[in-house]
C-alpha positions as CSV (number, residue, x, y, z in Angstrom):
1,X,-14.5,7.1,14.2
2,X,-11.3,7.0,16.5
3,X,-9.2,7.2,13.0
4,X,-11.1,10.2,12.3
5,X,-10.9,11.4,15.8
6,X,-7.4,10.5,15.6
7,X,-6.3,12.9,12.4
8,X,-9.1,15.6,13.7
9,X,-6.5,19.0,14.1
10,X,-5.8,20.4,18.0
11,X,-8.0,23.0,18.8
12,X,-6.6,26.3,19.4
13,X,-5.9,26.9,23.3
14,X,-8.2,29.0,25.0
15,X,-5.8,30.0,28.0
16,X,-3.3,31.9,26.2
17,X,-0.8,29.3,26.9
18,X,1.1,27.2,24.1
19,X,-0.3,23.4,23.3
20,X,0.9,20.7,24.6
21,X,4.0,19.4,22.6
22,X,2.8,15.3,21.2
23,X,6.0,14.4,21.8
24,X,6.5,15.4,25.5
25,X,7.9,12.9,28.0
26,X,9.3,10.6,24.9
27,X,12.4,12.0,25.2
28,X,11.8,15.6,22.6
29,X,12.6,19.0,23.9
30,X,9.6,21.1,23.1
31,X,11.5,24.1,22.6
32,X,13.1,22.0,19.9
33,X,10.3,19.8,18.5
34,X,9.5,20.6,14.8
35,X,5.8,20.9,15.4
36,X,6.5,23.5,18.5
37,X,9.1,26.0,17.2
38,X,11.9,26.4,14.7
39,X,15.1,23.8,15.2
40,X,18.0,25.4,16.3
41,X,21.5,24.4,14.9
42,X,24.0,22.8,17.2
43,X,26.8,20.2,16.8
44,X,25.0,16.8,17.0
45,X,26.4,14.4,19.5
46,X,26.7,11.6,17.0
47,X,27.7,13.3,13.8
48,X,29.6,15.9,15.2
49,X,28.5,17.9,12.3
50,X,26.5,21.5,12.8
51,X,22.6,20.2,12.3
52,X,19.6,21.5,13.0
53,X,18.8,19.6,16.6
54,X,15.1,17.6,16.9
55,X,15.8,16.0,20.4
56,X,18.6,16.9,23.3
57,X,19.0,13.4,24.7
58,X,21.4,12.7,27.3
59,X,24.0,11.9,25.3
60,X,23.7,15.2,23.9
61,X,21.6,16.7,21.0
62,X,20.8,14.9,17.6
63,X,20.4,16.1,14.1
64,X,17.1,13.8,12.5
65,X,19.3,11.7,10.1
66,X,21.3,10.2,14.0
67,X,17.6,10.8,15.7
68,X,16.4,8.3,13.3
69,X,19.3,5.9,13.0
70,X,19.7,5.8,16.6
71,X,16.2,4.5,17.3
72,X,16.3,2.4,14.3
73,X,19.1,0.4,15.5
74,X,19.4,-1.0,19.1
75,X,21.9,-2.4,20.4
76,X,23.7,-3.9,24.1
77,X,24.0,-1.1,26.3
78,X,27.3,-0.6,28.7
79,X,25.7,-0.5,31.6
80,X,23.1,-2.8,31.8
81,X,23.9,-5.4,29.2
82,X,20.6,-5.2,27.2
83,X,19.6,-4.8,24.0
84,X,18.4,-1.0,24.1
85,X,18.2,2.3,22.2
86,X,21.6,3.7,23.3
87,X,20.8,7.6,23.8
88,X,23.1,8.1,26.7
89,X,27.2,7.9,27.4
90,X,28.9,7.4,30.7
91,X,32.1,8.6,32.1
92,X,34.1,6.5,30.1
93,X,32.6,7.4,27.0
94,X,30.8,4.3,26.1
95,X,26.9,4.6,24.8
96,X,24.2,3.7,27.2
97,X,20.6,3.7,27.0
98,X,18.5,6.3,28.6
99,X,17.5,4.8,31.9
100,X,20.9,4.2,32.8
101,X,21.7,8.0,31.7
102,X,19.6,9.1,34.1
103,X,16.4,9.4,31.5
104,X,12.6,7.7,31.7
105,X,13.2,7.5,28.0
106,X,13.6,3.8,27.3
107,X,12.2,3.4,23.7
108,X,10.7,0.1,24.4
109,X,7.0,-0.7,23.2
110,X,4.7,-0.6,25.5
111,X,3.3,-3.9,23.8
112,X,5.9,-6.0,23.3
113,X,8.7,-4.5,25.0
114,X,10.9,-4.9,22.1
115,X,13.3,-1.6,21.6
116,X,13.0,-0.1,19.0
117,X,11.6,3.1,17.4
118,X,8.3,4.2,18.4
119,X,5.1,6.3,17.8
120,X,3.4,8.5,19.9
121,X,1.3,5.6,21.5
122,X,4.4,4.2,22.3
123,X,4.0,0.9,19.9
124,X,6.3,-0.2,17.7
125,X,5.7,-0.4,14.1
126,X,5.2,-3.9,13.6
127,X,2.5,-3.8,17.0
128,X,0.8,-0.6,15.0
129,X,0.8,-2.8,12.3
130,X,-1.2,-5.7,14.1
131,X,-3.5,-3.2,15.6
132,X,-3.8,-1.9,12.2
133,X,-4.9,-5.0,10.9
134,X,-7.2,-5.9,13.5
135,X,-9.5,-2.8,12.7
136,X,-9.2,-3.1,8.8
137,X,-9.8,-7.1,8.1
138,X,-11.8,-7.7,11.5
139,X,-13.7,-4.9,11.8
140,X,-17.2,-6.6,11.0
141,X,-16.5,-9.3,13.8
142,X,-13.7,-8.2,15.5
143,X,-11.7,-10.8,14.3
144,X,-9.7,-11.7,11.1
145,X,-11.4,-14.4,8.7
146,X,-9.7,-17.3,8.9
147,X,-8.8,-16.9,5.1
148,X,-7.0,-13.9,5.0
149,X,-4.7,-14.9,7.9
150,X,-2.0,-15.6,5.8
151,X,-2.1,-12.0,4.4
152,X,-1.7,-11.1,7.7
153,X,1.2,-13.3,8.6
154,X,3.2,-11.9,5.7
155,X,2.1,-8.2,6.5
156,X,3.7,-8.7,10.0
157,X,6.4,-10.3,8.8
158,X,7.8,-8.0,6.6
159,X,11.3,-6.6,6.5
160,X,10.2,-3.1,6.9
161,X,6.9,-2.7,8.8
162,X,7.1,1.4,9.1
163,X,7.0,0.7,5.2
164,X,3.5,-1.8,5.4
165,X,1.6,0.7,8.6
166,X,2.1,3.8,5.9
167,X,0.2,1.2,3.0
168,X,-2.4,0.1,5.4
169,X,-3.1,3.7,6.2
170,X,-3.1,5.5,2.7
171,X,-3.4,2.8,0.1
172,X,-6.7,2.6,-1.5
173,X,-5.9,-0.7,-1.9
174,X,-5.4,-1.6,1.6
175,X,-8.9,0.1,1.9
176,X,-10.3,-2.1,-0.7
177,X,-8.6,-4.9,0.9
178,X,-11.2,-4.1,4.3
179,X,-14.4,-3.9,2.6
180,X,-13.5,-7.1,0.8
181,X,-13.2,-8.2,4.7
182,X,-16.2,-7.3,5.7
183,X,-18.2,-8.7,3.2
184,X,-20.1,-12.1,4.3
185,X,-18.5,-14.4,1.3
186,X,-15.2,-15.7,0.8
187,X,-12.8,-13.6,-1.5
188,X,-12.1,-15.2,-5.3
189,X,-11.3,-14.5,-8.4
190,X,-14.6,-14.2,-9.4
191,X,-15.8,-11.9,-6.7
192,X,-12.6,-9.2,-7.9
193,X,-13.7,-9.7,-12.0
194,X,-17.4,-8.2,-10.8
195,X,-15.3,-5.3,-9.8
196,X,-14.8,-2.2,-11.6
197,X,-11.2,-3.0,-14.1
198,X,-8.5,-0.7,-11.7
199,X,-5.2,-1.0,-10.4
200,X,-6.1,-1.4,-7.0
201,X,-8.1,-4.2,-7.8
202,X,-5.0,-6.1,-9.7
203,X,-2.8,-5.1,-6.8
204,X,-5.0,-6.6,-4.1
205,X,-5.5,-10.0,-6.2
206,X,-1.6,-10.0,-6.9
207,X,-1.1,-10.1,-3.2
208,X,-3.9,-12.6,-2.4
209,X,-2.3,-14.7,-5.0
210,X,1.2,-14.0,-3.5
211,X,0.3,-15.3,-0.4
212,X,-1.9,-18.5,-1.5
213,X,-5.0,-17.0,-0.5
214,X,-6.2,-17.5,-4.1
215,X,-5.0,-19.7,-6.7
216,X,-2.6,-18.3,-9.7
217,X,-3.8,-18.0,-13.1
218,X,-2.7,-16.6,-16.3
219,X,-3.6,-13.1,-15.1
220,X,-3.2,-11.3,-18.3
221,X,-5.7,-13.3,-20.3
222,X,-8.6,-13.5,-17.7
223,X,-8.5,-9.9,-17.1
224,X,-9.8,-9.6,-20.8
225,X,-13.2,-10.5,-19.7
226,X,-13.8,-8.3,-17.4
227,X,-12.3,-5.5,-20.0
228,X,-14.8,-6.4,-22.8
229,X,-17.6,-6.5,-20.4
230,X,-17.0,-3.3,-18.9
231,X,-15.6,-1.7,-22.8
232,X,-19.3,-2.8,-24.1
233,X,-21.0,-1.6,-21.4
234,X,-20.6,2.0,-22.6
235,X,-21.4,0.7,-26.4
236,X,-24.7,0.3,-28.5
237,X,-26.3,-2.7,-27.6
238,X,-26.4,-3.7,-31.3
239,X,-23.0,-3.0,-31.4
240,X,-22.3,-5.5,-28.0
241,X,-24.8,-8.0,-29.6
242,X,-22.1,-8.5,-33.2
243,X,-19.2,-7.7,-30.7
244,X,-19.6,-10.5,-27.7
245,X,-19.7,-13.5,-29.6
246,X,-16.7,-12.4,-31.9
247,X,-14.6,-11.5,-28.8
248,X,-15.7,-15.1,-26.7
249,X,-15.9,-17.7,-29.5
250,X,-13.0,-16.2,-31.7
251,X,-10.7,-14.1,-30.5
252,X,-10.7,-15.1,-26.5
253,X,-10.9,-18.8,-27.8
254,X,-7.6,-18.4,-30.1
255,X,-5.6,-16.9,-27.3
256,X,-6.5,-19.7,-24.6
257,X,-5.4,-22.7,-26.8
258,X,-2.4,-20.3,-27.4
259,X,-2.0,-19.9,-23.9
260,X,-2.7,-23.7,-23.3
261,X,-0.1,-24.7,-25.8
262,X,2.7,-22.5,-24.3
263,X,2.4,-22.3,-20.6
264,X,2.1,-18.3,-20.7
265,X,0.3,-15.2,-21.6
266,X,1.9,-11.9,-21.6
267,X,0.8,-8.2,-21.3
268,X,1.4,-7.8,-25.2
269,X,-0.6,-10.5,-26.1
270,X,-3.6,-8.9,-24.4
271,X,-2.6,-5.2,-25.6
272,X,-3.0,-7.1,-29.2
273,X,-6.4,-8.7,-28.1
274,X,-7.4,-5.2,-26.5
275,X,-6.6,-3.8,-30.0
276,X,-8.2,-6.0,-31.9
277,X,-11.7,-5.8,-30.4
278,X,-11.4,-1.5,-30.5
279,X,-11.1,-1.9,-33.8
280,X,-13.5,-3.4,-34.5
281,X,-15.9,-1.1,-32.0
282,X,-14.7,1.9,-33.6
283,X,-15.3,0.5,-37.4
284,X,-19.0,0.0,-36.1
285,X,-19.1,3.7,-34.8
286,X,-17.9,4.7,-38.5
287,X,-20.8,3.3,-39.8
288,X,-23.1,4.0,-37.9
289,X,-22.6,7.7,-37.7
290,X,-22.6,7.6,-41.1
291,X,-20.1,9.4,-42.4
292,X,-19.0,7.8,-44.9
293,X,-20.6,5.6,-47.4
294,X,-20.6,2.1,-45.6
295,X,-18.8,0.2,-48.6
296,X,-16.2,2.9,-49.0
297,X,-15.8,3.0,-44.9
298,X,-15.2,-1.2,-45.1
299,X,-12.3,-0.7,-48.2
300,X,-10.7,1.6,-46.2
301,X,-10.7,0.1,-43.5
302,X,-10.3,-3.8,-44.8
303,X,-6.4,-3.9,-44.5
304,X,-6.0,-3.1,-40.5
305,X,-8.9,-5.1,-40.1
306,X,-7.6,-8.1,-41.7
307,X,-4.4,-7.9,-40.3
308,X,-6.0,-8.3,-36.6
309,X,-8.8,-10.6,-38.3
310,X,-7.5,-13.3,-39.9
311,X,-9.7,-15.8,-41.0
């Protein structure tokens, strides 16, 4: 509810009077902010080039490529010594943050106090990340399961978390990731194959396997189970009763001693498998719609056949 709450559109003011600009009081000029008005062009402070102008900070104004940059990359101010978002200058020219400018914009979460670029709670990315987390994976108990805790180390540990906050909050992956969380069994392998065959569900075992939360395995060839199972589904059940056994005790048999023998399976290997069992499905639809006369269908059709048949 507060993530629907959250994206739920401002309501029209009733008083005549303009909105409230979001980004008030975090160092934006609402006359300037991109949600308030149209950007004006002015020589940026940093890039000294004529830009359209998001922010008048007290170094001067900022074009969003320097905006960004600038929050993106602190560093020791030359006033105070510490490691801040430098938005101001003094009198000798050198770059200071914005307290000692003479601003209340500091750029330092209101978590961890790192600075850094914010959001409009005022958390850094990697804090909106935790947060993020929290909700998603512990949202049945309020805390993570103990066996998804390495996910969540990587998550936060990740080079770029701006990059992991937009994947938690978009990805339908990262979605099927939570209700995987809430459910009252451990995640494996066989919990994902009784899953509907999509990418998100080979994404979200790639990463479980990534991170040791499940063991590795020769991916390619045990997603062919699921495939069958799911491919006869929409068949004639006479046509899964000749089709199953062929598929487990012939062709899924041949490829697991082949995979045995070298160590590896690779995506061509199942794209021939896949192949193999289709046509055989769709030499059983010939015949049974009937038309053509069976032995004539099986003559033409003997020489693909025996070339993914052998045997």
């Amino acid at each position: 509810m507060r993530e629907l709450a959250a994206r739920a559109p401002t309501p029209p003011s009733t008083t005549g009077a303009p909105p409230a600009c979001r980004q008030a009081g975090r160092g934006y000029d609402p006359g300037n902010c991109n949600r308030c008005g149209k950007r004006p062009t002015q020589r940026c402070a940093f890039c000294h080039q004529l830009r359209a102008v998001v922010v008048n900070w007290p170094a001067g104004p900022s074009c969003p490529t320097r905006h960004k940059r600038v929050r993106e990359n602190p560093a020791e101010c030359a006033s105070c010594g510490q490691l801040r978002i430098l938005i101001g200058i003094d009198a000798t020219g050198a770059r200071t943050c914005g307290p000692c400018a003479g601003s209340s914009v500091d750029y330092l979460c209101c978590a961890c106090g790192q600075a850094c670029r914010v959001d409009e709670a005022g958390r850094c990315f990697r804090c909106a990340v935790a947060d993020r987390l929290r909700d998603m994976l512990g949202a049945a108990t309020g805390q993570i399961p103990a066996q998804l805790q390495p996910l969540t180390d990587a998550l936060l540990a990740a080079e770029k978390p701006r990059s992991v906050l937009v994947w938690l909050r978009r990805s339908s992956a990262a979605q099927l990731l939570a209700r995987l969380a809430a459910l009252s069994q451990p995640i494996t392998h066989d919990l994902l194959d009784c899953l509907p065959v999509n990418q998100d569900v080979h994404y979200v075992r790639e990463i479980l396997v990534h991170t040791g939360i499940l063991p590795a395995r020769l991916e390619y060839l045990d997603r062919l189970l699921p495939w069958l199972e799911q491919t006869l589904a929409d068949r004639p059940a006479t046509h899964a009763r000749l089709v199953r056994p062929y598929a487990h005790w012939h062709v899924l048999l041949r490829a697991r001693r082949r995979a045995q023998r070298h160590g590896t399976f690779t995506p061509n290997s199942a794209a021939h498998i896949r192949s193999e069992i289709r046509v055989v499905l769709d030499l059983l639809d010939h015949l049974e719609r009937g038309r053509a006369d069976p032995r004539h269908a099986a003559t033409a059709a003997r020489r693909p056949v025996a070339c993914r048949l052998p045997g």
